[in-house]
C-alpha positions as CSV (number, residue, x, y, z in Angstrom):
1,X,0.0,0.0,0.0
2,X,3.0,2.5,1.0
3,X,4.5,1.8,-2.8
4,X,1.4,2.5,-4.4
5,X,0.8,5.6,-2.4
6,X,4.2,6.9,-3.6
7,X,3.9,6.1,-6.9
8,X,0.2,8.5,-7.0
9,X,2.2,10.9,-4.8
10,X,4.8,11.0,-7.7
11,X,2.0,11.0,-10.4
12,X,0.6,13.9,-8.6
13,X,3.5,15.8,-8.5
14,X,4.6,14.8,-12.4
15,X,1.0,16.5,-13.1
16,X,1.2,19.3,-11.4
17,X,4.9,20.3,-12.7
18,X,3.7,19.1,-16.3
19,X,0.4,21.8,-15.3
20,X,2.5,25.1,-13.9
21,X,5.2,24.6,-17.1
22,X,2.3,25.0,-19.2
23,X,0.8,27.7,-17.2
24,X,3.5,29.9,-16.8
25,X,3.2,30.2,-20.6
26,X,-0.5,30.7,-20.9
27,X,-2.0,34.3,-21.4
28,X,-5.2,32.6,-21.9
29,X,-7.4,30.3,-19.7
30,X,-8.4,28.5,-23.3
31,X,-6.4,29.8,-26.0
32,X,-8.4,30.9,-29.0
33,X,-7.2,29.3,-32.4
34,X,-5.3,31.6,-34.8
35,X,-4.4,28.8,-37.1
36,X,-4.2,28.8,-41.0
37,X,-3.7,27.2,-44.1
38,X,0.6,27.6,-45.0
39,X,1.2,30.7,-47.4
40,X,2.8,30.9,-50.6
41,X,3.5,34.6,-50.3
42,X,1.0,35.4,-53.4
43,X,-1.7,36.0,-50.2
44,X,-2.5,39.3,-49.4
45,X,-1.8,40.6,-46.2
46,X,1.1,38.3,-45.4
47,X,4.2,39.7,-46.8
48,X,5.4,43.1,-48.2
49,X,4.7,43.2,-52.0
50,X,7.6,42.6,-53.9
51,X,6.8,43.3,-57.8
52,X,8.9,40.8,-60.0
53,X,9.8,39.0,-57.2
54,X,11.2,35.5,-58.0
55,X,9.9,32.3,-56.3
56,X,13.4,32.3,-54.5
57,X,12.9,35.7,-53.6
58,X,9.5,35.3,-52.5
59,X,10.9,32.7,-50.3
60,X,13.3,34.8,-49.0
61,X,11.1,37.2,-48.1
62,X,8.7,35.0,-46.3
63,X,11.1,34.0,-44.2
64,X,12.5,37.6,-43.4
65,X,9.2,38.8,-42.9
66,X,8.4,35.5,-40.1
67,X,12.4,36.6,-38.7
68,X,11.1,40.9,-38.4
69,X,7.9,39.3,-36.4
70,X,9.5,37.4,-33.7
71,X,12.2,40.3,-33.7
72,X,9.3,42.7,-32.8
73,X,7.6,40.4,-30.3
74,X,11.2,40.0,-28.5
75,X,11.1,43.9,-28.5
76,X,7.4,44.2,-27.2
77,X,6.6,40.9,-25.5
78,X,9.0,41.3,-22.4
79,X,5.8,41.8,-20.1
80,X,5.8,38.3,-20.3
81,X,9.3,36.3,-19.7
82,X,7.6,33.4,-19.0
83,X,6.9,33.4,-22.9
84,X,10.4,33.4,-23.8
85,X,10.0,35.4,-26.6
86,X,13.3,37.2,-26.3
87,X,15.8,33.9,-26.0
88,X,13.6,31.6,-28.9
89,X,14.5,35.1,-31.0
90,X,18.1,35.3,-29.9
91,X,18.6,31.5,-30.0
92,X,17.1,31.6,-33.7
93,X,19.4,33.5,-35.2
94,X,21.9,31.5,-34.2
95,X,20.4,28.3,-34.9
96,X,19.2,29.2,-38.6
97,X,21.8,32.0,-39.0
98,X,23.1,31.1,-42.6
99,X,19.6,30.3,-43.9
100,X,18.8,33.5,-42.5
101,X,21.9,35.2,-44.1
102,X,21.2,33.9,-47.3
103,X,18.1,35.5,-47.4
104,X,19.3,38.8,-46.3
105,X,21.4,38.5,-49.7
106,X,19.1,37.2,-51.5
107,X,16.5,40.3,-50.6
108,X,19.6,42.6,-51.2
109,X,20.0,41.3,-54.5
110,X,16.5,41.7,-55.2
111,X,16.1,45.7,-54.8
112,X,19.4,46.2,-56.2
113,X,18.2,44.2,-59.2
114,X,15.0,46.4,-59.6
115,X,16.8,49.5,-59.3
116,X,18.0,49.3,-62.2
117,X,22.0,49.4,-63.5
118,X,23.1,53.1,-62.3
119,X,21.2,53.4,-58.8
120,X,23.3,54.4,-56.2
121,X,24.1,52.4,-53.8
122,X,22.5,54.8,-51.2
123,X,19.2,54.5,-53.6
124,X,19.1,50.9,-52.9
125,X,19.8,50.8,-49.3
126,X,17.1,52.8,-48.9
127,X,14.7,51.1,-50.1
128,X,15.7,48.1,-48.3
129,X,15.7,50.2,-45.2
130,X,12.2,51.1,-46.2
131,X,11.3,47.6,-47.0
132,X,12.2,46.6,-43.4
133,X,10.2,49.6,-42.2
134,X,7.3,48.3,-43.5
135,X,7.8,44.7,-42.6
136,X,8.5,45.7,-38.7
137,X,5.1,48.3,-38.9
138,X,2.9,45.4,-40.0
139,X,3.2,43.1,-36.6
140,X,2.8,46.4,-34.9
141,X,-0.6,46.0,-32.6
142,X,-2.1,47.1,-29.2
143,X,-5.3,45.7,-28.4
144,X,-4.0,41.9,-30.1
145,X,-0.8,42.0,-28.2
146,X,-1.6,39.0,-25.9
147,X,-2.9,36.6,-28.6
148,X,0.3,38.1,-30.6
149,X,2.8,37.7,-27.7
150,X,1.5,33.9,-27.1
151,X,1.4,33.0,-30.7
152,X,5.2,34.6,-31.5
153,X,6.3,32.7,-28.6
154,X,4.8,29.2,-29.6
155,X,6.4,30.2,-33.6
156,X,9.7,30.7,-31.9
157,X,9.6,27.5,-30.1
158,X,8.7,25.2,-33.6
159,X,11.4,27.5,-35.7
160,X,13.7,26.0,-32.9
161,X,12.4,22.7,-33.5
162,X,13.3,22.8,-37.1
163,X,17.1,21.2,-38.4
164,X,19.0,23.9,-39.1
165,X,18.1,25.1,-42.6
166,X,14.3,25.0,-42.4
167,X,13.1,27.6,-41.4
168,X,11.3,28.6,-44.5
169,X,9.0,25.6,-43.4
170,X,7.8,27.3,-40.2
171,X,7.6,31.0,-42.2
172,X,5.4,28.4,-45.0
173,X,3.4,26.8,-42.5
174,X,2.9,29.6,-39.4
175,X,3.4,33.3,-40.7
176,X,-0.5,33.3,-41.7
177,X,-1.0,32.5,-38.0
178,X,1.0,35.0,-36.5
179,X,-1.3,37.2,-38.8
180,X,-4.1,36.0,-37.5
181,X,-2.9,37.0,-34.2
182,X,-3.1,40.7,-34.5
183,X,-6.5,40.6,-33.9
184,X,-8.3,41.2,-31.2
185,X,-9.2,37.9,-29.9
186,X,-10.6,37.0,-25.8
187,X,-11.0,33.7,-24.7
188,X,-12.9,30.8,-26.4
189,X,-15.0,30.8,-23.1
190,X,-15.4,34.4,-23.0
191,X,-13.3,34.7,-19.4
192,X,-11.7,37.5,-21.1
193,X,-13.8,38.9,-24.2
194,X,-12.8,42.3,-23.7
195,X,-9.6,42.9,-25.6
196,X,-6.9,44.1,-22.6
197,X,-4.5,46.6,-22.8
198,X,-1.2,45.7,-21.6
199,X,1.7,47.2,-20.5
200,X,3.7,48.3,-23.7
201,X,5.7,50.6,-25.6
202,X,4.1,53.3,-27.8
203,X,2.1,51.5,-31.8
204,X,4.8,52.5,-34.0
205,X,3.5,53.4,-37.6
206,X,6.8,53.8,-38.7
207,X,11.1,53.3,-38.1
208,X,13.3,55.2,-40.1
209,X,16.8,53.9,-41.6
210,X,18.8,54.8,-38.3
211,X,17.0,52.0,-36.6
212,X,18.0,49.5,-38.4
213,X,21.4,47.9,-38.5
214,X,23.4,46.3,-41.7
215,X,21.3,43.4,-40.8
216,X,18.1,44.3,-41.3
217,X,17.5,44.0,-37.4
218,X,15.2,46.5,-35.6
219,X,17.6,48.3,-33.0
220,X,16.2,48.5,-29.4
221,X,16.4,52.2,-28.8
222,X,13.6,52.2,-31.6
223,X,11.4,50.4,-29.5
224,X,11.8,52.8,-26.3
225,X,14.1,50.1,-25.1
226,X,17.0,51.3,-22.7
C-alpha cells in the first residue's frame, strides 16, 4: 500500500509540474485558435509586395518577414518572460543563422536588381531600409498583443524545433498564423472577451533607416528600449 501511495504521490506531482510549465506560458485560460492554411506569399496581407519577385525571392522574403515578427515580439513581449519570446528570437538567429543570411542577400540582391543598373548604392539601401520599415510596422498591434505575444512565442519554439536550414517551413506553414494573431481575440470561453491593454511601448507606424542595423535588425532604442 506505501509503494502504491508513492507512486500517486509521484503521479501527482509529475501532473502538477507538467500543469504550472504550461501555465506559466498561458495568457489565456483556453487559447483561441489563430491557425491557418501555409502561405505561398502570393496572399494578401502576409508579406510586403515585392513586384517581379522571384519564387526564391518570395521565399526569402517569407522567411525575413516570419524573422522581423519574432524580432518585434522580443522587443514588445518582455511583459511576459515566462513566454520566452526574447531567447527563442536570440537562440534563432543562431540556430538558422546562414539560412537566414542567405536571405538577407538574396532580398539585397532583389532591390538592387530592380533599381535598375546606375542606382546608387544609397538609392538601394534605402529602399531596403524602407522595406524593413514596413515589414516591422505590419506586426505592430495594441489591443491583439496577448494573442500576438502567445502565438510569436509558440512560432519561436517550432522554428527551434526545425534542423537547421528549415526555417522557411515554419515562415510556410505559421506566418499566416501569427497574422491571425493581431486581432483582437478573448478567450474561447469568454473569461476574457474584452480585448486588454497591456503594458507596452508606444504602436509604431513607422522606423526610419537609423533604426536598423546592416542586418536588417530592428535596433532597441527604436522600441523605447534602454
Amino acid at each position: 500500500m506505501k509503494l502504491a501511495s508513492r507512486r500517486v504521490s509521484a503521479a501527482l506531482l509529475c501532473m502538477a509540474g507538467m500543469l504550472s510549465t504550461s501555465a506559466s506560458a498561458q495568457l489565456y485560460w483556453e487559447s483561441p485558435d489563430f491557425r491557418g492554411a501555409p502561405v505561398t506569399g502570393a496572399e494578401p496581407g502576409i508579406v510586403i509586395p515585392l513586384p517581379g519577385a522571384t519564387p526564391q525571392e518570395v521565399n526569402a522574403e517569407l522567411v525575413w518577414t516570419l524573422r522581423a515578427g519574432l524580432n518585434f515580439a522580443a522587443l514588445q513581449c518582455q511583459f511576459a518572460p515566462s513566454l520566452m519570446v526574447v531567447a527563442n528570437y536570440n537562440q534563432l538567429l543562431v540556430h538558422h543563422s546562414k539560412e537566414l543570411a542567405s536571405d538577407y542577400k538574396i532580398l539585397q540582391g532583389y532591390f538592387k536588381r530592380t533599381a535598375g543598373k546606375k542606382a546608387p548604392q544609397n538609392a538601394i539601401n534605402a529602399a531596403f531600409d524602407s522595406f524593413n520599415t514596413r515589414s516591422y510596422s505590419s506586426f505592430s498591434t495594441v489591443y491583439a498583443q496577448r494573442g500576438f505575444c502567445q502565438t510569436a512565442s509558440r512560432i519561436g519554439q517550432a522554428a527551434l524545433m526545425e534542423p537547421k536550414g528549415s526555417l522557411q517551413v515554419t515562415a510556410h506553414n505559421r506566418l499566416r498564423e501569427l497574422r491571425n494573431s493581431l486581432k483582437p481575440a478573448g478567450d474561447i470561453d469568454n473569461h476574457y472577451a474584452a480585448p486588454v491593454l497591456l503594458s507596452v511601448g508606444p504602436q509604431v507606424p513607422a522606423f526610419p533607416p537609423q533604426c536598423f542595423d546592416k542586418k536588417g535588425e530592428l535596433k532597441k532604442k527604436c522600441m523605447g528600449k534602454d
